[in-house]
Backbone bond lengths (Angstrom), bond angles and torsions (degrees), N, CA, C in turn:
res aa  C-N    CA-C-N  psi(-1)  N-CA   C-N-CA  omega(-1)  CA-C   N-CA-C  phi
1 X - - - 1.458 - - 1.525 109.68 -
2 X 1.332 109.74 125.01 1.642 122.19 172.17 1.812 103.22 -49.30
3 X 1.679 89.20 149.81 1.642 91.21 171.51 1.038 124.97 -110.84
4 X 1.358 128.56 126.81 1.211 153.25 166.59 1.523 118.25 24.69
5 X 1.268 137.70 89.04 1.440 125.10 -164.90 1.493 95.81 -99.51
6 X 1.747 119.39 107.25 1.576 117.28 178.85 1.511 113.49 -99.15
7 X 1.040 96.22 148.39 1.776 104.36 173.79 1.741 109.05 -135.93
8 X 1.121 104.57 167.25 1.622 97.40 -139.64 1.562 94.09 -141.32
9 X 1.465 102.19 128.71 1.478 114.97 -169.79 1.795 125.05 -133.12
10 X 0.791 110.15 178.28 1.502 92.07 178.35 1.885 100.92 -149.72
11 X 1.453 105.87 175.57 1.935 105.68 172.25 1.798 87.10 170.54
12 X 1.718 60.98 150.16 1.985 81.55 -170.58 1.923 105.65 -82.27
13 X 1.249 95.07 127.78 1.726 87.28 166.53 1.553 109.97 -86.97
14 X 1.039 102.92 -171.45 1.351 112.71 -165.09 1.714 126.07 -49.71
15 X 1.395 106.16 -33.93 1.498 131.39 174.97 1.238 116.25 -75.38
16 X 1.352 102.16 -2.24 1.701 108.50 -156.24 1.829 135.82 66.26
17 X 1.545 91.74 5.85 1.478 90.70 -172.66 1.674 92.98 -67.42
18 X 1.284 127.59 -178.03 1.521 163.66 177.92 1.707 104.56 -83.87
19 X 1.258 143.67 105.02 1.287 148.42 167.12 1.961 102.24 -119.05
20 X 1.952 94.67 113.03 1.431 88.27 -178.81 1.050 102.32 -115.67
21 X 1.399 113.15 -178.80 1.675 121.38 -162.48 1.430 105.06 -158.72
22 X 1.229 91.37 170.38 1.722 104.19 173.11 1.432 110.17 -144.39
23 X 1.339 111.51 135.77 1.605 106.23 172.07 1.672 106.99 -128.82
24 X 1.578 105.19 177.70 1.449 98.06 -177.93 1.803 78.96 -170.25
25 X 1.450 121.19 -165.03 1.317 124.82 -147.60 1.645 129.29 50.66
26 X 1.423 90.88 -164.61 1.852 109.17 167.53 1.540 95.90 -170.94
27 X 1.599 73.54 147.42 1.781 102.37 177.98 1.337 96.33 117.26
28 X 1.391 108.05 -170.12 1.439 134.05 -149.38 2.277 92.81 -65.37
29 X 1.512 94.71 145.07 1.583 81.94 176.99 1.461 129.11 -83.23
30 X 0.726 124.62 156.88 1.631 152.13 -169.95 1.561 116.20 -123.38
31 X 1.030 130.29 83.37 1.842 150.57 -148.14 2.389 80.66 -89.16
32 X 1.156 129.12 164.61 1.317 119.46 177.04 1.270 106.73 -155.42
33 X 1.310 139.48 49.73 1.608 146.75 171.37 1.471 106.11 -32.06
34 X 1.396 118.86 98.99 1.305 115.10 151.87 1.410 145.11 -74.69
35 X 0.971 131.91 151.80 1.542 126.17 -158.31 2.092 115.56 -88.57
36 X 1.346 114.97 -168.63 1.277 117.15 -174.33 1.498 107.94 -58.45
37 X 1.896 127.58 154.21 1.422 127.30 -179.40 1.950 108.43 42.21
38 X 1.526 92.17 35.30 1.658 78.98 159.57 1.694 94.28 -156.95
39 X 1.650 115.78 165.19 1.169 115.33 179.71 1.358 106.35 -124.00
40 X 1.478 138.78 -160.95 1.443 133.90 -178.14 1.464 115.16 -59.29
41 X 1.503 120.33 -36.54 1.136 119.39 -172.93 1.071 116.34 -83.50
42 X 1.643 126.62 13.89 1.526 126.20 179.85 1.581 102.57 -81.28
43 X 1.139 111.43 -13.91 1.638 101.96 178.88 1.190 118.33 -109.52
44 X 1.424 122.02 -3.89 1.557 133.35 170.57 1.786 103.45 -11.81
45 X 1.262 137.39 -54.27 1.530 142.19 -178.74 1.928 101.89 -58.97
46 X 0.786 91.53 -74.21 1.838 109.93 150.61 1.483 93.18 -9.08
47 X 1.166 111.98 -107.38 1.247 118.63 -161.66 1.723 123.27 -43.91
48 X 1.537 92.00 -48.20 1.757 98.27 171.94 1.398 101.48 -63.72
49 X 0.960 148.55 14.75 1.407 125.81 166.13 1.544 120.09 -113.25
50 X 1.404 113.36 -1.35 1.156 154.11 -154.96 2.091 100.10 -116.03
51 X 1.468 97.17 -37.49 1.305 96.23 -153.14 1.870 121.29 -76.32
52 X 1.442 112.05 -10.01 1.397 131.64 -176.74 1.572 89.24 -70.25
53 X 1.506 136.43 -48.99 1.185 146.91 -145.80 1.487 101.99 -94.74
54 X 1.120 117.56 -49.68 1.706 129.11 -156.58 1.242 123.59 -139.82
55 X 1.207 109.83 154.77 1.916 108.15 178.57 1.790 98.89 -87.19
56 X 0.797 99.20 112.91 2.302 101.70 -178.23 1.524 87.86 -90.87
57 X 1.412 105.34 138.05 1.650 126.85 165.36 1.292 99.24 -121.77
58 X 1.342 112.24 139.30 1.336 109.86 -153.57 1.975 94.02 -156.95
59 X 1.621 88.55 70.86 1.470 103.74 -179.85 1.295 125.79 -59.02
60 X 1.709 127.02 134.77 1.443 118.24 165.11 1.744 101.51 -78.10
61 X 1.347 101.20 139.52 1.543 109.48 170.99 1.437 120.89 -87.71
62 X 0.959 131.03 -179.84 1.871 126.02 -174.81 1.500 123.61 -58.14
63 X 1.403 104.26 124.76 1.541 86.34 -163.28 1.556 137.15 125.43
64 X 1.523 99.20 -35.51 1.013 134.75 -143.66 1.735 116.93 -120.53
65 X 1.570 128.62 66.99 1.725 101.71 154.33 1.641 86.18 90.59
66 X 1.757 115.63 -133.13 1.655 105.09 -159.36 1.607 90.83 -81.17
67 X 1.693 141.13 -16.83 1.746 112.45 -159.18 1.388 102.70 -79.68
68 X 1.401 106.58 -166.35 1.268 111.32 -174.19 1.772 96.06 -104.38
69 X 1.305 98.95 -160.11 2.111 119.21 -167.18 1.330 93.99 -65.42
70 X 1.267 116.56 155.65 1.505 139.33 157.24 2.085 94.98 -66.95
71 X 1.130 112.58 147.88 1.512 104.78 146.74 1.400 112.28 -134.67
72 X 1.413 96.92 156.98 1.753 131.59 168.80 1.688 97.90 -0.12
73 X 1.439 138.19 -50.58 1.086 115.09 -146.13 1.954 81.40 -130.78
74 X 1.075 124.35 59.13 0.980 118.92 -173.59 1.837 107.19 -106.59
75 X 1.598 108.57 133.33 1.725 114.53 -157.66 1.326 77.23 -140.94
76 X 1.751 86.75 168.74 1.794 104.67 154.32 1.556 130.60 -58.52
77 X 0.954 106.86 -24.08 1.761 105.58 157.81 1.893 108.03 -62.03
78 X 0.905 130.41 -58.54 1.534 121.55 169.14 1.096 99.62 -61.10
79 X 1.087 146.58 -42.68 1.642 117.85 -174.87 1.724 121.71 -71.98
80 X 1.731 96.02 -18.73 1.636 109.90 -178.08 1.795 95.70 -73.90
81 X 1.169 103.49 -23.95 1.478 106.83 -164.89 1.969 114.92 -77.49
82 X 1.545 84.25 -43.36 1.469 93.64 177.14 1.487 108.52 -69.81
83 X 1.030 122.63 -37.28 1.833 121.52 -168.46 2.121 90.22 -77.64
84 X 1.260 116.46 -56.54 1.294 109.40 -173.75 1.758 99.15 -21.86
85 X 1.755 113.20 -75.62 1.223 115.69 -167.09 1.520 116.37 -54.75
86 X 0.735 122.34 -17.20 1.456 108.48 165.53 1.221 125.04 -93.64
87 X 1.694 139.53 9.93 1.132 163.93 -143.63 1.577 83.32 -148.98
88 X 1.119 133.35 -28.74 1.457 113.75 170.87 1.371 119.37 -101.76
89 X 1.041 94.95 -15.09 1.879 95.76 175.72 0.850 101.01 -96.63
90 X 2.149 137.56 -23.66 1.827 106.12 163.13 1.366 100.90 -77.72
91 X 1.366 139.98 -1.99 1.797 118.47 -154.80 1.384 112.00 63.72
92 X 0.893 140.19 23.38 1.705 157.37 172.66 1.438 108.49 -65.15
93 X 1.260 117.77 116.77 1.602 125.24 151.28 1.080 120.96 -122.56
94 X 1.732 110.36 32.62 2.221 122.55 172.93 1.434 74.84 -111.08
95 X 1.490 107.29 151.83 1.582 106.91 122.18 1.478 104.20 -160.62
96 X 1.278 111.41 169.94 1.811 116.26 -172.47 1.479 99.32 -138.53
97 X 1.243 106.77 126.64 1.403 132.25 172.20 1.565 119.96 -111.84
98 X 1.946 84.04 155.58 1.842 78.34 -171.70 1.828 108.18 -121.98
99 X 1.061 133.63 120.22 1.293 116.93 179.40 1.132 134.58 51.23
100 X 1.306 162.91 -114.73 2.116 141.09 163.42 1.681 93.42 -43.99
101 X 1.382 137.43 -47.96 0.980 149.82 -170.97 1.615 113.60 -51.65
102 X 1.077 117.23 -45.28 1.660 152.15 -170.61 1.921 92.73 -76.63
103 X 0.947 121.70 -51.36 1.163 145.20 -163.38 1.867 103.30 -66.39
104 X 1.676 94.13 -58.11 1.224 109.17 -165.07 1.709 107.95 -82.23
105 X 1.629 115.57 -12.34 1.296 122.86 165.64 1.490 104.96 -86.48
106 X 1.298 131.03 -67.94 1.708 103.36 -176.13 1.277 111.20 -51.64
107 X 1.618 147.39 -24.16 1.053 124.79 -165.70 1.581 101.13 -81.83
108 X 1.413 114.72 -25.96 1.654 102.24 170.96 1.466 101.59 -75.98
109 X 1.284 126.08 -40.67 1.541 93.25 178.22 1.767 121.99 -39.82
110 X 1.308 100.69 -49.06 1.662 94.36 -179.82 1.237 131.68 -53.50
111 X 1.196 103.53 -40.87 1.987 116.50 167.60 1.553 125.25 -92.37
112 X 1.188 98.32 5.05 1.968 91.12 173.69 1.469 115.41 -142.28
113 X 1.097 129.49 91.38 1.398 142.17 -147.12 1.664 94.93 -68.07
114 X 1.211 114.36 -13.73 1.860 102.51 175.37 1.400 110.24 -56.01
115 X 1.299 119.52 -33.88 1.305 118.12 172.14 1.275 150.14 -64.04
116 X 1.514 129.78 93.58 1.872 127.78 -155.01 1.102 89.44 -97.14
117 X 1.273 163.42 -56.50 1.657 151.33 -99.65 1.766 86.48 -172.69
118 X 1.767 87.30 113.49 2.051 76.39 151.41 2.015 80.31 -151.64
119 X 1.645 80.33 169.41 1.704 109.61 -176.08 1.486 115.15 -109.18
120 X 0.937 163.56 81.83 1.099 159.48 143.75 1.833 136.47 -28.19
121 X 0.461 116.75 117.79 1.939 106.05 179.71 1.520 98.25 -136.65
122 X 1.198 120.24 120.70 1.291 146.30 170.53 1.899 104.38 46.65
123 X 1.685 86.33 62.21 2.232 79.12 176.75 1.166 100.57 -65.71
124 X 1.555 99.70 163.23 1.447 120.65 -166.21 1.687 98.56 -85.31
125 X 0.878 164.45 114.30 1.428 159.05 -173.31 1.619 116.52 174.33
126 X 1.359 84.98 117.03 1.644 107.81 -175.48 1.782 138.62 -108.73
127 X 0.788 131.46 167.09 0.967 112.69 167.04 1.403 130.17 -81.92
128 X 1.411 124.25 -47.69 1.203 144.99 177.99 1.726 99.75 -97.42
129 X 1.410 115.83 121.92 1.267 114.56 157.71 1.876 131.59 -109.08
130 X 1.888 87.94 13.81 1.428 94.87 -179.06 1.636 118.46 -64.48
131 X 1.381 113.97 -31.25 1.594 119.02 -155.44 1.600 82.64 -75.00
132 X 1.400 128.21 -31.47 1.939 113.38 -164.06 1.031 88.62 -88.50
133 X 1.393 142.87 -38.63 1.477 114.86 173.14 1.848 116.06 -46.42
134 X 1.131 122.45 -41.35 1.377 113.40 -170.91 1.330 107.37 -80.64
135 X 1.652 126.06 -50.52 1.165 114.80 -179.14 1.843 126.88 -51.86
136 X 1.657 102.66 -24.78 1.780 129.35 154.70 1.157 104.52 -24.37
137 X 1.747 118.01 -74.02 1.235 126.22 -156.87 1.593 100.93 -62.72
138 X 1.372 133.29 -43.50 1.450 124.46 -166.42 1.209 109.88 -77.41
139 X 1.313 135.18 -38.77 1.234 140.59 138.99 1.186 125.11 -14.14
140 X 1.344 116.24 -72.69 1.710 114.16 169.12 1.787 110.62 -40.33
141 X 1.305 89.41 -73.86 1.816 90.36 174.28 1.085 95.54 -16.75
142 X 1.217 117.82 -106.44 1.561 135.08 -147.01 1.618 123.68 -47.69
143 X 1.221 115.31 -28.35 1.375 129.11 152.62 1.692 124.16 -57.92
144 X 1.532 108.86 -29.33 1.202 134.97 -161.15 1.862 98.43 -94.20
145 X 1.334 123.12 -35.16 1.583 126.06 171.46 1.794 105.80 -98.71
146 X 1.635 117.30 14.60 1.382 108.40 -178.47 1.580 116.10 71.52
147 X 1.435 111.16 30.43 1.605 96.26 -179.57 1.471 95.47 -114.09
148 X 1.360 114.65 80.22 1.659 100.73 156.97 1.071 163.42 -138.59
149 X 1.463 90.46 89.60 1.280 135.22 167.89 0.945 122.60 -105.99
150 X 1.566 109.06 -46.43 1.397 99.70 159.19 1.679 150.02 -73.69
151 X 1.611 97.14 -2.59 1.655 130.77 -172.74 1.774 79.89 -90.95
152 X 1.258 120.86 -39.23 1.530 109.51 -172.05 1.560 128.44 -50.99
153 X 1.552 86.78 -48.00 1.658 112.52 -179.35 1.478 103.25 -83.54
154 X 1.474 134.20 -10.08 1.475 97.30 -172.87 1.612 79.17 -108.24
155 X 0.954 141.26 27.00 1.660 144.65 -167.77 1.967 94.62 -106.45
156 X 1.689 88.28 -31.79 1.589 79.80 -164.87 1.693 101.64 -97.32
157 X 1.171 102.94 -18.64 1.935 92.61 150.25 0.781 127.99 -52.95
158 X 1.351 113.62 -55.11 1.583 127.96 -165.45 1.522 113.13 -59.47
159 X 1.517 116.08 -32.35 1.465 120.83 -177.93 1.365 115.53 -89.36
160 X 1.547 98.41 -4.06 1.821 102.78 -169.11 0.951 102.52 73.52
161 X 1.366 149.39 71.22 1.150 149.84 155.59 1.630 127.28 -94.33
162 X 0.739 101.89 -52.67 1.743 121.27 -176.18 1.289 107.56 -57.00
163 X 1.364 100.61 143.19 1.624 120.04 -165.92 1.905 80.89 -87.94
164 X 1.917 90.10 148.54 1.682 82.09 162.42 0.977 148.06 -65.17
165 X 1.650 119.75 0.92 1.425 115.01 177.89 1.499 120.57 -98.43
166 X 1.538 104.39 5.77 1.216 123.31 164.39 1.298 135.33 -83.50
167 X 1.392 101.28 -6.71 1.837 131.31 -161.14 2.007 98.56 -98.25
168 X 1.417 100.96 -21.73 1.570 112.75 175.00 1.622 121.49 -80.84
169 X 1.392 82.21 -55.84 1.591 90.83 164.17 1.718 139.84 -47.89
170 X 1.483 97.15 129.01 1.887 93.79 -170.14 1.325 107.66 -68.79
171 X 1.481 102.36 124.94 1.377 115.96 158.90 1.273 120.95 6.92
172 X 2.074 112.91 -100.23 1.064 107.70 176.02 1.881 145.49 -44.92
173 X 1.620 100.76 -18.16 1.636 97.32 160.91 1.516 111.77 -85.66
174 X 0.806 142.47 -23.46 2.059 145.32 146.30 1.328 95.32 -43.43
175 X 1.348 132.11 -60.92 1.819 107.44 172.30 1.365 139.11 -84.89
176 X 1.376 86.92 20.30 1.621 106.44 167.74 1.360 120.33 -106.28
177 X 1.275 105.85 -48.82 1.825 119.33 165.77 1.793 88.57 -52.46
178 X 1.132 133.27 -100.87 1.469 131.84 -169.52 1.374 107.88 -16.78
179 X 1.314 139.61 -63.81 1.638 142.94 -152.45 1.683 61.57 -90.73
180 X 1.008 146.14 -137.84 2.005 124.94 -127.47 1.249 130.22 -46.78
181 X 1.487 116.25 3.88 1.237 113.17 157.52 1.276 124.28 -100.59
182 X 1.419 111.67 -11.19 2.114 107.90 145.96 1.431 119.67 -90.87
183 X 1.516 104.27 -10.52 1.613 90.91 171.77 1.700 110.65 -74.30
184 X 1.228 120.00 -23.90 1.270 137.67 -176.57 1.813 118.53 -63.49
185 X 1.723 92.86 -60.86 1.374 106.17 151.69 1.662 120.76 -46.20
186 X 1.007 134.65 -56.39 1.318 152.30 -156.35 1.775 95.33 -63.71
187 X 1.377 108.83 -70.49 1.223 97.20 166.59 1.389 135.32 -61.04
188 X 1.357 121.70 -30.09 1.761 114.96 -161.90 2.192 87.07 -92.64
189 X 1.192 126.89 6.56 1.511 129.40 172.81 1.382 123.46 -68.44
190 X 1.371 98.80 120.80 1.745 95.24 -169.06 1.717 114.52 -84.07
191 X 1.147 117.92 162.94 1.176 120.31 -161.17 1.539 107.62 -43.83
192 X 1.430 112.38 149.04 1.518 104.82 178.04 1.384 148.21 80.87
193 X 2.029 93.94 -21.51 1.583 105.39 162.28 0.994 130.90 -76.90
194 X 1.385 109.94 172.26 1.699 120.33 -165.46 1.457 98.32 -84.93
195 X 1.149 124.11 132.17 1.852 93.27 156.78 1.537 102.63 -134.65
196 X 1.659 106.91 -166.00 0.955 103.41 -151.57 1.921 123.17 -90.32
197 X 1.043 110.06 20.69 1.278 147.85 179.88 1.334 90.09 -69.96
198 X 2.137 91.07 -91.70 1.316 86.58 -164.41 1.671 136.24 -69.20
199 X 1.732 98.97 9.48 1.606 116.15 -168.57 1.533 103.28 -82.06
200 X 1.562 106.72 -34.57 1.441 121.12 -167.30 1.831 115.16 -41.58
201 X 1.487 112.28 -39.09 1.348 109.37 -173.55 1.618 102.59 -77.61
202 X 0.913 130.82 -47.44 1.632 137.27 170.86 1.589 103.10 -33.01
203 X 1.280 147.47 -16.65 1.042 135.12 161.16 1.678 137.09 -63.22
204 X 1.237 100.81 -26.80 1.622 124.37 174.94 1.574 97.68 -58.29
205 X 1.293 101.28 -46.31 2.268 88.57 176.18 1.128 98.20 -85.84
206 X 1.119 142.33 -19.88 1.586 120.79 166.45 1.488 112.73 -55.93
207 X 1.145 115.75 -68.65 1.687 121.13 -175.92 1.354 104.62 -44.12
208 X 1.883 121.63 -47.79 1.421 125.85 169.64 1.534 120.71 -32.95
209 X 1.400 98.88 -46.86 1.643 112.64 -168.74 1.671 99.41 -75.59
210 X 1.329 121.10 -64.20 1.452 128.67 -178.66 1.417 106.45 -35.43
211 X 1.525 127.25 -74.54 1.214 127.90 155.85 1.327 139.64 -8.65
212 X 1.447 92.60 -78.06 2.217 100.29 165.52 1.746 108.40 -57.43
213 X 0.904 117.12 -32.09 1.816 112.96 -152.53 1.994 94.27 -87.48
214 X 1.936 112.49 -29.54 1.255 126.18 -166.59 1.616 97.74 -37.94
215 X 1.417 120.01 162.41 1.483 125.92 -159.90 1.183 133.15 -13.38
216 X 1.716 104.55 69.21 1.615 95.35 164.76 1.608 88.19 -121.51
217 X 1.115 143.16 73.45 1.226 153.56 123.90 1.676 110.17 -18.84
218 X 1.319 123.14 -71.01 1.026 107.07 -169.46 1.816 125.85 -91.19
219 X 1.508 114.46 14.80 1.297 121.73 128.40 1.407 140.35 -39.60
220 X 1.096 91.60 -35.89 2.239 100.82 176.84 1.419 105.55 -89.30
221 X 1.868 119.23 20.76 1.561 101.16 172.96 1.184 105.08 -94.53
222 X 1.466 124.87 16.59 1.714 134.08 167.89 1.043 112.78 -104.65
223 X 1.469 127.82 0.87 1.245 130.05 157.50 1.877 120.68 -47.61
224 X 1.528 103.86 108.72 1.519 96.43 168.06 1.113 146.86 -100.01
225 X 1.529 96.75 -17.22 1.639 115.50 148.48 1.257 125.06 -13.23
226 X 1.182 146.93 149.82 1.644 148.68 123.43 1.837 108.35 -59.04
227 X 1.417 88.45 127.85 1.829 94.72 -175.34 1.451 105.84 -114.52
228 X 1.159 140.92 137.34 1.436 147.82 163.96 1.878 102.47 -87.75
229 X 1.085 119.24 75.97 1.603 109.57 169.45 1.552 106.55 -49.35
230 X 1.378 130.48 145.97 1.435 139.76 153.65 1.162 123.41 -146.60
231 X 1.414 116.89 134.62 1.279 122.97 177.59 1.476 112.97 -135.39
232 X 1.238 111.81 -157.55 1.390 131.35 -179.65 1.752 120.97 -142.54
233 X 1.382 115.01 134.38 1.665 126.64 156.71 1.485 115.70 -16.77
234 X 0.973 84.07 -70.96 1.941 124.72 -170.42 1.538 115.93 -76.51
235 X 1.768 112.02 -2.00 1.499 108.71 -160.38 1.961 93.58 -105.19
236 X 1.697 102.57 179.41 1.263 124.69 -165.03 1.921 92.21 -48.75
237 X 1.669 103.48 126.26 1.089 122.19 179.59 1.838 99.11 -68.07
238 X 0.851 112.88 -32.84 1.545 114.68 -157.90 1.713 94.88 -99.96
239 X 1.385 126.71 20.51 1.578 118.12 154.52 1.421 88.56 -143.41
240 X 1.369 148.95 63.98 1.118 147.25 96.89 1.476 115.19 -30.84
241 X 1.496 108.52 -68.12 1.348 110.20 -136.28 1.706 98.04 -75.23
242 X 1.313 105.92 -29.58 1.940 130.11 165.22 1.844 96.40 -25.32
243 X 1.604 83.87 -69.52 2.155 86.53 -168.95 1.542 103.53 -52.56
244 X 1.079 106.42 -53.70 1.746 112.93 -173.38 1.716 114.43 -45.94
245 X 1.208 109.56 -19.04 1.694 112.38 167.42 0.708 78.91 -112.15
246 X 1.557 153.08 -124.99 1.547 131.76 -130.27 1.221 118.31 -11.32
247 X 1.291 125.86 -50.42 1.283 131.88 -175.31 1.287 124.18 -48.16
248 X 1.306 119.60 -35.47 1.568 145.78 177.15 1.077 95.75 -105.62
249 X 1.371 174.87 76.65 1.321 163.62 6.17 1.680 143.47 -15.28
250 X 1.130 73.63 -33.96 1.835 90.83 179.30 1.264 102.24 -83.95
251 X 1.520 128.15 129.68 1.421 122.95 172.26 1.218 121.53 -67.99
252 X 1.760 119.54 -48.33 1.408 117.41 -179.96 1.552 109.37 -108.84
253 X 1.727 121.29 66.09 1.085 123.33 161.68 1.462 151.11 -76.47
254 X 1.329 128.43 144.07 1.967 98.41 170.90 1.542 78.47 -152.02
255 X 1.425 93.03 144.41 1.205 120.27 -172.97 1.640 120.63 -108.17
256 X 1.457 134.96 151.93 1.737 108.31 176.06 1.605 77.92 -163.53
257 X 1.149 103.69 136.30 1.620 133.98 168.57 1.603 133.64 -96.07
258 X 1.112 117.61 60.74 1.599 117.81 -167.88 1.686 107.27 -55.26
259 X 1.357 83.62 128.35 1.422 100.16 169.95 1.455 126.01 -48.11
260 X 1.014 137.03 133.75 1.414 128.43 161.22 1.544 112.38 77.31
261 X 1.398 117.15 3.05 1.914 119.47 -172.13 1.258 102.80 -104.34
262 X 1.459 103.65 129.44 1.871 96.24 171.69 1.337 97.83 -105.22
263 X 1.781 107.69 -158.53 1.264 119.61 -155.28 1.617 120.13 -46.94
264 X 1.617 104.62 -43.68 1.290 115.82 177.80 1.292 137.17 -67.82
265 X 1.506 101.75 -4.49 1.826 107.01 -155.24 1.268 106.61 -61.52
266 X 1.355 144.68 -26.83 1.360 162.84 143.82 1.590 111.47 -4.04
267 X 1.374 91.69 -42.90 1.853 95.91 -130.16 2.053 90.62 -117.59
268 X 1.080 115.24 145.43 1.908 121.41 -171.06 1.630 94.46 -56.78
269 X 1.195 104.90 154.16 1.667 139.80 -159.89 1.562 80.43 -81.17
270 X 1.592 116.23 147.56 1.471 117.67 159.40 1.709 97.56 99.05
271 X 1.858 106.18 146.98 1.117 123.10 -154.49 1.172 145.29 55.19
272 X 1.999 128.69 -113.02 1.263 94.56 143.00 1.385 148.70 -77.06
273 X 1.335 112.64 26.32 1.688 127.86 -157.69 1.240 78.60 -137.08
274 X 1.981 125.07 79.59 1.343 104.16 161.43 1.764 111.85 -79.16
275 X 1.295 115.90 -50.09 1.774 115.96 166.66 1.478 123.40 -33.18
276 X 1.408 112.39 -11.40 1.579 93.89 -164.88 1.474 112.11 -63.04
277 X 1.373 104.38 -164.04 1.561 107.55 -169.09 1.363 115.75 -168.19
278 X 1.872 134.19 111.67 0.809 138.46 178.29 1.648 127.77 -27.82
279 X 1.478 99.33 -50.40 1.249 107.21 162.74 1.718 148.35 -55.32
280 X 1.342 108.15 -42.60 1.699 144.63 138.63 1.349 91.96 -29.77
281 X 1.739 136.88 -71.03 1.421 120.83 -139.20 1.819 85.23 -91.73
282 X 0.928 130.77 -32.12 1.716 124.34 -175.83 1.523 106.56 -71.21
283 X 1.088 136.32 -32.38 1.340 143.73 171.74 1.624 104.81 -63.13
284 X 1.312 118.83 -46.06 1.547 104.88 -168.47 1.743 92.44 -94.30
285 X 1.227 125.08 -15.76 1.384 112.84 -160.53 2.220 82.13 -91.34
286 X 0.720 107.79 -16.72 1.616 108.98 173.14 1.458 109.67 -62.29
287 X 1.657 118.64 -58.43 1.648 125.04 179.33 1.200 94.78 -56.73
288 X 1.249 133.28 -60.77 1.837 130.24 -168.29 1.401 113.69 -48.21
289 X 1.672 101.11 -45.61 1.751 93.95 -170.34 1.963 96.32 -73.45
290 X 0.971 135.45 -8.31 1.619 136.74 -151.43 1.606 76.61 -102.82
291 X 1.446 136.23 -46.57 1.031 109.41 -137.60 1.721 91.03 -101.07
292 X 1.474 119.39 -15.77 1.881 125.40 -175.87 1.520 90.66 -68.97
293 X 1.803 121.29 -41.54 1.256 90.35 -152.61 1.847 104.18 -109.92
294 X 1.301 100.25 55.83 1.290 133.41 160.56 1.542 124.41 -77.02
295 X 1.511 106.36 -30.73 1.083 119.64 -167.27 2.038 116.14 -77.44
């Protein structure tokens, strides 16, 4: 498979901040919200597999690579706002989201009727959004005195992330392994990448978003869209149970569970996705293209 030929665009959202993008293919558009610790180019594989069929836009979100700053009062309404504009400058009524990302596409499905077809893989949506508010606050701290490494690790509690044998381990060697595993990154990074340094503050609107969006489940039964739910075996234990009401909420849903894929399988091999796997992202980007050109 040919690689990815991107071209690189920009459009003002509503605030006027800067939201840039990249597209590549032809045919009908394909909008590509990526999820938390990743930027547009985490799906670059994504997209080429996508790209014989469709034009993929494959936006950086706030924060992030070409957009501009997050600000002070920044919610899921700015994030509905920023994806709108780029959904209007391709003419797009697909789009596929990944995790906060996933989150922030069904909730525009509900409020912006341009939208017929979206994809989902492991949205971020919970029931309870009290515990990310608190784990938020330590986070800020620690981001706030420059420690982050340590904003890393309590970020990856907070999301349920951590394998259990990581849940044993003392703290301070988890923020030591982390600060040498971006110092590590940092160096072997080729010119121009994101890493996870500078990705680390971009998480505070993730937890923001998880939080605000936490049990409104039965808001998305006005969803009119067609939704592709997707997940993974192997993915975040604590948004299982999210798809499993969606599932029964959404009027025009279908759901599919890959065996053995966790959170990342979506998203290009390398950084925080050291497991991923070429294969994983052509398999789900296969159901997506089967299920857009349904329409």
């Amino acid at each position: 498979m040919r690689s990815a030929e991107l071209t690189q665009h920009t459009v003002a959202s509503r605030d006027g901040t800067e939201i840039g993008y990249y597209t590549t293919g032809q045919g009908p558009a394909v909008v590509v919200l990526h999820g938390s610790m990743e930027s547009a180019r985490s799906h670059t594989l994504f997209a080429e597999a996508l790209a014989d069929e469709y034009t993929v836009y494959l936006p950086d979100r706030r924060g992030r690579g070409l957009s501009g700053p997050h600000r002070p009062d920044h919610n899921v309404r700015t994030e509905i706002e920023d994806l709108e504009a780029v959904l209007d400058a391709a003419g797009a009524q697909r789009a596929f989201g990944v995790s906060a990302g996933g989150a922030v596409v069904l909730e525009a499905a509900r409020t912006l009727p341009s939208l017929k077809q979206v994809a989902l893989y492991e949205p971020a949506i919970v029931a309870d959004g009290a515990p990310h508010r608190e784990w938020l606050a330590r986070f800020d701290r620690e981001i706030a005195r420059g420690d982050v490494a340590g904003a890393m690790v309590t970020s990856m509690f907070g999301f349920e992330m951590a394998p259990p044998f990581l849940k044993v381990m003392p703290r301070g060697l988890l923020r030591w392994m982390t600060e040498k595993m971006m110092a590590k990154e940092e160096r072997q990074a080729a010119p121009g990448a994101i890493t996870m340094r500078q990705l680390a503050p971009t998480i505070h609107a993730e937890g923001t978003i998880v939080a605000e969006l936490a049990g409104t489940f039965d808001a998305f039964r006005t969803v009119d869209a067609e939704v592709l739910l997707l997940g993974g075996s192997k993915g975040l234990p604590g948004l299982e149970p999210g798809r499993a009401t969606l599932e029964k909420v959404l009027p025009h849903c279908r759901r599919i569970e890959f065996d053995g894929y966790d959170h990342g399988s979506s998203s290009d091999p390398g950084g925080v996705n050291p497991n991923g796997k070429p294969e994983a992202v052509r398999r789900i980007a296969a159901e997506v293209k089967s299920f857009f050109s349904q329409s």
